[in-house]
C-alpha positions in Angstrom: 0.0 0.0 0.0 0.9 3.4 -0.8 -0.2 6.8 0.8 1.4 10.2 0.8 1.0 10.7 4.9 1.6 7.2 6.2 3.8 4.7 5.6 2.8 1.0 5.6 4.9 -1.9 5.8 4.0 -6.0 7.4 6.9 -7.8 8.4 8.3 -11.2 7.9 6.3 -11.9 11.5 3.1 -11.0 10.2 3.2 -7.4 12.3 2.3 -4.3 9.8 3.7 -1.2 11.1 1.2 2.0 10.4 4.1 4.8 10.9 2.2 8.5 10.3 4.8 9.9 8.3 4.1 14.0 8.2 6.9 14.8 10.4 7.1 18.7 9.6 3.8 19.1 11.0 4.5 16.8 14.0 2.2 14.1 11.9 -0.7 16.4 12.5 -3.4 14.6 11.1 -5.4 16.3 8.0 -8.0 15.0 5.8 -5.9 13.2 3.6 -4.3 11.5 6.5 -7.6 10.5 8.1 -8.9 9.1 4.4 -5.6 7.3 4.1 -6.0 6.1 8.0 -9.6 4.5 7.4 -8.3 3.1 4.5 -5.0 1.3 5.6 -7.1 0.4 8.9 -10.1 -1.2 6.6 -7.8 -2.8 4.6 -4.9 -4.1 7.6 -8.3 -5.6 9.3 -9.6 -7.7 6.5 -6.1 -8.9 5.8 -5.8 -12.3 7.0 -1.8 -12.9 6.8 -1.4 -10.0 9.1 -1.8 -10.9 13.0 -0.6 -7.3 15.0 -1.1 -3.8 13.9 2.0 -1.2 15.8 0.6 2.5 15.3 3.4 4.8 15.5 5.2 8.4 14.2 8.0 9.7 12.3 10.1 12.3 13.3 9.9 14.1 17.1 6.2 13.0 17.4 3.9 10.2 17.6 0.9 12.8 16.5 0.0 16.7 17.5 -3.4 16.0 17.3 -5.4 17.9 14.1 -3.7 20.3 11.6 -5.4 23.5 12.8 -3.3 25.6 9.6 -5.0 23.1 7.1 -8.2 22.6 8.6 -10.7 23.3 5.6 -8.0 23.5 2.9 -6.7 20.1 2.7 -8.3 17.8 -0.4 -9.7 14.1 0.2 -6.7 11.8 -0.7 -7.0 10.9 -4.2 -9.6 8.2 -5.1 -11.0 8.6 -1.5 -15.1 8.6 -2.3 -15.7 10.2 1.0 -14.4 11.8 3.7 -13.4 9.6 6.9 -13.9 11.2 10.0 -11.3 11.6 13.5 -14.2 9.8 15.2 -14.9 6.9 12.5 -11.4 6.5 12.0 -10.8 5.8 16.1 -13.3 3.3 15.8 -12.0 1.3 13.2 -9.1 1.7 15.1 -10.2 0.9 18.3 -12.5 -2.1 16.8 -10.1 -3.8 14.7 -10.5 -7.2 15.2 -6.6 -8.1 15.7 -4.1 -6.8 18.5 -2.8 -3.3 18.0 -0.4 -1.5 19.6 0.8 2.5 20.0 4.3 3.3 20.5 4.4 6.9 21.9 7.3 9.4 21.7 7.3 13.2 21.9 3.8 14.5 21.9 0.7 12.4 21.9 -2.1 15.5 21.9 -5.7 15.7 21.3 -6.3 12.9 18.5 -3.2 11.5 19.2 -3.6 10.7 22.8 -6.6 9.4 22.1 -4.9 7.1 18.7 -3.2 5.5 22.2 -6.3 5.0 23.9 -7.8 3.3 21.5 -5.3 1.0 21.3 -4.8 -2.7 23.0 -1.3 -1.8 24.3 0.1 1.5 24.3 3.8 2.3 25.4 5.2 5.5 26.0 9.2 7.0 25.9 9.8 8.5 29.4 10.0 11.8 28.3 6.6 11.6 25.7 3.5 13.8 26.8 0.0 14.2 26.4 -2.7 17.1 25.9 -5.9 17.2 25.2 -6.2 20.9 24.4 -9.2 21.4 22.1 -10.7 23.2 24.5 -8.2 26.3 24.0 -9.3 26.9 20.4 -13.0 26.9 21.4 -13.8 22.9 20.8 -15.0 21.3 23.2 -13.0 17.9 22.4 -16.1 15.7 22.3 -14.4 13.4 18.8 -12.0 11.9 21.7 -14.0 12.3 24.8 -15.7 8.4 24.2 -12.1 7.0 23.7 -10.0 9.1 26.4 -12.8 9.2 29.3 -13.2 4.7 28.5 -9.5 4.8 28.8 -8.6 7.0 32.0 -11.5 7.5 33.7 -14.5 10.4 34.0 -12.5 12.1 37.1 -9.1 12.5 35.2 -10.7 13.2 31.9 -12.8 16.4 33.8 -9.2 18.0 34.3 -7.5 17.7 31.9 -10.1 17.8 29.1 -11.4 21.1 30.8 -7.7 22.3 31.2 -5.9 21.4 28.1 -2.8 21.2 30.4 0.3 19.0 29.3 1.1 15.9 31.3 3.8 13.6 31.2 4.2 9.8 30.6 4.5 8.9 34.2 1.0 10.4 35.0 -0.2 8.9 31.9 0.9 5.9 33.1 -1.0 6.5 36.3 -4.3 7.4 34.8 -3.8 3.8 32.4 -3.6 5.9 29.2 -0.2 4.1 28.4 0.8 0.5 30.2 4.3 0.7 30.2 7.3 3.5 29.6 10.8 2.6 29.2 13.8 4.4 27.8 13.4 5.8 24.2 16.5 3.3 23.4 14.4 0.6 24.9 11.2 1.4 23.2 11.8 -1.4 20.1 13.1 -4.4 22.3 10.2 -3.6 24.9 7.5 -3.7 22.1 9.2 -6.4 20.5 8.8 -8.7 23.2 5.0 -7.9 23.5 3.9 -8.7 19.9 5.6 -11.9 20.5 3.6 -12.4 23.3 0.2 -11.4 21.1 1.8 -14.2 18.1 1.0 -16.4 20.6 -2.6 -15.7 20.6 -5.3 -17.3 18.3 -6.3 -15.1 15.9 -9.7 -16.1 16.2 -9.9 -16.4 19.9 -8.7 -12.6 20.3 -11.0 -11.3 17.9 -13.5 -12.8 19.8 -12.3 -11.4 22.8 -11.9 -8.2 21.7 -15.6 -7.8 20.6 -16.6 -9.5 24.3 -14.1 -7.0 25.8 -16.3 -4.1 24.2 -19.2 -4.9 25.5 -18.2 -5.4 29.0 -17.1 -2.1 29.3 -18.9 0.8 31.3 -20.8 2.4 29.4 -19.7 1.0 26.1 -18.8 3.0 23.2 -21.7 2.6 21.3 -23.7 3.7 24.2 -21.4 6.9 24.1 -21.5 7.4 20.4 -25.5 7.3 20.3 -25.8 10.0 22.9 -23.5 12.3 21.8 -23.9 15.9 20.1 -21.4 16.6 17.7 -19.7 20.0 18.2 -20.3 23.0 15.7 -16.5 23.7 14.6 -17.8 26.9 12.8 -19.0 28.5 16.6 -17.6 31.5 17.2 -15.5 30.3 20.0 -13.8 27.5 18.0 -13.4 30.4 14.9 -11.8 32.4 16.9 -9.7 29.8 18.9 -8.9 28.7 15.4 -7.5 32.3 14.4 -5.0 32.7 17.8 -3.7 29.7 16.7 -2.5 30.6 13.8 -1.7 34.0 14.5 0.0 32.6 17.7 -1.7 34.9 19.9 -4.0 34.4 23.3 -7.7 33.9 22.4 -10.3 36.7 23.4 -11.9 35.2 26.2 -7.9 34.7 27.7 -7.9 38.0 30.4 -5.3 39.7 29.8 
């Protein structure tokens, strides 16, 4: 498979490694990188030779979350037939019927902590960190909230999703965002010993289990998903929030 913002390769073991490859941005995610996501996700599921799927980034980050500066501007990736959401992207991720794992370094904000939580192992470099600052450019973060508040809890998601503040792998760690950290120089041997754990899994059996998994938790995401109001990214507050950013400048409603 080919794509112009990921990079997709499946090892002699069977494990395909979904790198997000925009590095200049921090592997921001745009449109085309959510198109190609759903599409290499779709595609990795169906795909009987492969058994683990490793979701990771090139460059400093693992992901900084959405591309404010392209927001609106990027095109669909070419012979997409329709745009794929953040949120129907996470599910395919977080529903894929085989073991998947994150490997975080750097930053892991908004969408990309939330690429983590959505994921049946996530590991995290001892100096990575997390945000989950949409609520700073006036959107209420409510495309992750299902994923993040399943993964660390309603208490810890109130802070920080109210705050947008940065926290660091040891408190992810805490919270149960991420299972493990380990040195960055450890970070391959550390994940390589897990996906041979998950090899010795039936494939069957842990699809199974996944799907069982999902339904015991509390509430389950579909539960979530039906009740929730999407979020009007035109508001004011989220057009100006929007602007600041760019212009690197405090928003309005920021006292000065």
């Amino acid at each position: 498979m080919t794509f112009q913002t990921i990079v997709v390769e499946v090892s002699a073991r069977r494990i395909a490694m979904v790198r997000l490859n925009r590095p200049e941005r921090g592997n921001a995610f745009d449109q085309v990188m959510l198109d190609e996501l759903a599409q290499a996700f779709g595609t990795l599921a169906a795909d009987e030779a492969v058994r683990i799927l490793v979701l990771r980034g090139s460059g400093r980050h693992f992901c900084t979350g959405a591309d404010l500066a392209a927001r609106g501007a990027t095109p669909a990736a070419a012979g997409a037939t329709a745009h794929a959401s953040l949120r129907e992207v996470l599910t395919a991720l977080d529903a894929l019927p085989k073991p998947t794992m994150a490997l975080v370094h750097g930053a892991a904000v908004g969408g990309g902590a939330a690429f983590a939580a959505c994921c049946d192992v996530a590991l995290a470099t001892e100096d990575a960190f997390f945000s989950i600052p949409e609520i700073r450019v006036g959107m209420p973060p409510l495309g992750v909230a299902p994923f993040l508040v399943r993964a660390i809890g309603h208490r810890a998601f109130r802070r920080y999703g109210l705050s947008g503040e940065r926290f660091a792998a040891a408190e992810a760690l805490r919270l149960g965002l991420v299972h493990q950290t380990c040195a960055t120089e450890a970070l391959e041997e550390v994940s390589g010993r897990i996906a041979d754990e998950l090899l010795h899994g039936a494939p069957g059996a842990i699809a199974t289990l996944k799907r069982a998994a999902a339904q015991y938790a509390s509430p389950t995401l579909a539960t979530i998903l039906e009740t929730q109001t999407p979020h009007d990214s035109k508001s004011p507050e989220a057009l100006e929030g929007i602007a600041s950013f760019r212009e690197k400048r405090k928003p309005s409603w920021y006292p000065q």
